[in-house]
C-alpha positions as CSV (number, residue, x, y, z in Angstrom):
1,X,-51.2,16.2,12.2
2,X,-49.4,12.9,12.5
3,X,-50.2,9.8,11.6
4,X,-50.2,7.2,14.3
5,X,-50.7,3.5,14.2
6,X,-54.2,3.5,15.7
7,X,-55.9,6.1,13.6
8,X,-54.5,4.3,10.5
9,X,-57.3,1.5,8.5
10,X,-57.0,-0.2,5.5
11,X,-57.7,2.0,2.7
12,X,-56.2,5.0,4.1
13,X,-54.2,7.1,1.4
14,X,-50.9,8.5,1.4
15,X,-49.6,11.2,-1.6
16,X,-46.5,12.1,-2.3
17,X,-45.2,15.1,-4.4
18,X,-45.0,15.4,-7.6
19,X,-42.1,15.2,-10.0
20,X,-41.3,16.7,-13.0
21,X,-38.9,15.3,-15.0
22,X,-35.9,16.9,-17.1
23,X,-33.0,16.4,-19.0
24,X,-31.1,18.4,-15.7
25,X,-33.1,15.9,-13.6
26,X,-32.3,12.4,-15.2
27,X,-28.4,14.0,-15.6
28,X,-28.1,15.1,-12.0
29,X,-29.3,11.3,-11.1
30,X,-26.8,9.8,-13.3
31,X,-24.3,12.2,-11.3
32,X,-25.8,10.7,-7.6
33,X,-25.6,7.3,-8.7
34,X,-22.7,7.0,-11.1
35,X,-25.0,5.5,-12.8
36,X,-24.0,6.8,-17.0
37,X,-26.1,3.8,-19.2
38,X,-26.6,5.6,-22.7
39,X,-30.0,4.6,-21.9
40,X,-30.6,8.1,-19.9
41,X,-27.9,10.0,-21.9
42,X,-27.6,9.2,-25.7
43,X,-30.9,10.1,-27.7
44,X,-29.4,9.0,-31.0
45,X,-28.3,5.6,-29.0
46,X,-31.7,5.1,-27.9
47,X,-33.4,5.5,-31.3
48,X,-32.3,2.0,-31.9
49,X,-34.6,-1.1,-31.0
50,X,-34.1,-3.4,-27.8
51,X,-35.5,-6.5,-28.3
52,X,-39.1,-5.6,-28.8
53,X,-38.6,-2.2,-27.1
54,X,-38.4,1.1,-29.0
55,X,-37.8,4.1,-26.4
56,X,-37.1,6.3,-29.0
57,X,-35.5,8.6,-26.5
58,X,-33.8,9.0,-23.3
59,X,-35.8,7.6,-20.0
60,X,-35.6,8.5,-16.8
61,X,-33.3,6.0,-14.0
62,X,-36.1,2.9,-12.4
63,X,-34.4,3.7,-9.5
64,X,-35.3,7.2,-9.4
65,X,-39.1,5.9,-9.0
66,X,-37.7,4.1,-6.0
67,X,-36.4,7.4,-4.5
68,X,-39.8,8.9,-5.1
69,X,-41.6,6.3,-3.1
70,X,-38.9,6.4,-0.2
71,X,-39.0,9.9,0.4
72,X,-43.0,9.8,0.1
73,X,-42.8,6.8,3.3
74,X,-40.2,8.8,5.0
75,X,-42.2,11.9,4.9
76,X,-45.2,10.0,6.0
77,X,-43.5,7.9,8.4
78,X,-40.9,9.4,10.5
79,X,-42.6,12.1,12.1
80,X,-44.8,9.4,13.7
81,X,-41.1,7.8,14.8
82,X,-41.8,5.3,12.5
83,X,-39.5,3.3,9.8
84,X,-39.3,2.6,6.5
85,X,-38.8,-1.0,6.2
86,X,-38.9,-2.7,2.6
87,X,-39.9,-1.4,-0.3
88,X,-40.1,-3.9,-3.7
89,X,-41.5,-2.5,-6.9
90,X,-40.9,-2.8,-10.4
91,X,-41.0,-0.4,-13.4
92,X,-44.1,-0.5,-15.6
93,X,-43.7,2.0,-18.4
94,X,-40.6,4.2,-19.2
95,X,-40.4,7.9,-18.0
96,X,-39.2,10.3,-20.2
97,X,-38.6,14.2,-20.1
98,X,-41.3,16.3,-19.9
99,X,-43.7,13.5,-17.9
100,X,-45.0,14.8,-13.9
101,X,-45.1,11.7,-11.9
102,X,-46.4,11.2,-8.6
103,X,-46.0,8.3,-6.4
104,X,-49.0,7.4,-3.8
105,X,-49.9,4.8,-1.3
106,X,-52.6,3.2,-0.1
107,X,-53.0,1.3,3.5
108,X,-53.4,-2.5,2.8
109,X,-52.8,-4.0,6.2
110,X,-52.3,-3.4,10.0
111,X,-50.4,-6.1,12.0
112,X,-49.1,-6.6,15.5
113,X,-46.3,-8.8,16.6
114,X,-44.7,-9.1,20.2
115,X,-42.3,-6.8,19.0
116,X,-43.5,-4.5,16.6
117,X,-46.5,-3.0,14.6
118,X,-46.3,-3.4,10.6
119,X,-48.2,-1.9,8.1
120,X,-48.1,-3.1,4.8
121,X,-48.8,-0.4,1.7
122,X,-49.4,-0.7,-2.1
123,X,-47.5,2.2,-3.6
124,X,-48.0,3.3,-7.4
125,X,-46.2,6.2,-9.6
126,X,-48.3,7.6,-12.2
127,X,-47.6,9.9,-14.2
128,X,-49.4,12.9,-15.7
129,X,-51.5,11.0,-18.5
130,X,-52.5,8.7,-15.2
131,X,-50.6,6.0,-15.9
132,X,-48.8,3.4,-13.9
133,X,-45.5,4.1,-14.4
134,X,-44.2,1.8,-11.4
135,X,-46.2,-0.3,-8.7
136,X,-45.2,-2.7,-5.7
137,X,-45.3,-2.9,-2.0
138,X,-44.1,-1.6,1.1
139,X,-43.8,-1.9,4.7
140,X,-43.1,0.3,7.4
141,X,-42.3,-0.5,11.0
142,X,-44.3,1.8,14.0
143,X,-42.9,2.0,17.2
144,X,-44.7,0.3,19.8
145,X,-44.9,3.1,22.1
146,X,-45.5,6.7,21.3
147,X,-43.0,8.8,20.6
148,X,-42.3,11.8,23.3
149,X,-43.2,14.7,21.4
């Protein structure tokens, strides 16, 4: 069923899939983004303190919570013709190998303009001990006519 502007009220949920995080996973992102900080490479690098911070092992890309998010508001979104928008979020707790996060949304506005319909979204990835792992907000744009299905 898809969603459409009307049925949607404040509170509503969205889920997104769930993750599981590797060694292969956090390498393959460091592959798509160029992206090769010891940080998600170099255990033996990241036994060593950072500030105040001990990781005392690799952690998974921020970004890659970003991804999770997107392609949770995508999958939500665009089958309703609608867009994603913005999305700003920060990272929480570090995610390491072996954790299963999720990202999810829930519905915290509904707002019309001349031009458009909004809807504004808390989004959260937890991970598998239910823990907020990132958080932040989103928006995504609805058409203001149906789409021809």
């Amino acid at each position: 069923m898809t969603t459409t502007f009307e049925g949607l009220s404040a509170g509503d949920t969205i889920d997104g899939p769930k993750f599981s995080v590797s060694r292969e996973s956090i390498r393959l992102f460091c592959d798509g983004s160029l992206d090769y900080n010891p940080l998600h490479l170099d255990d033996e690098y990241m036994k060593g303190n950072f500030g105040k911070t001990n990781f005392g092992g690799i952690i998974m890309h921020g970004m890659n919570n970003f991804g999770l998010i997107t392609r949770m508001l995508t999958n939500w979104a665009y089958p309703a013709g609608a867009i994603h928008r913005r999305l700003e979020a920060r990272w929480l707790k570090p995610v390491r190998p072996g954790d299963v996060i999720q990202p999810s949304g829930i519905i915290k506005a509904k707002q019309t303009t001349r031009k458009s319909r909004w809807v504004l979204i808390d989004v959260v990835v937890r991970n598998h001990n239910d823990e907020k792992v990132a958080a932040g907000e989103a928006m995504v744009e609805f058409p203001t006519t149906a789409r021809a299905g």
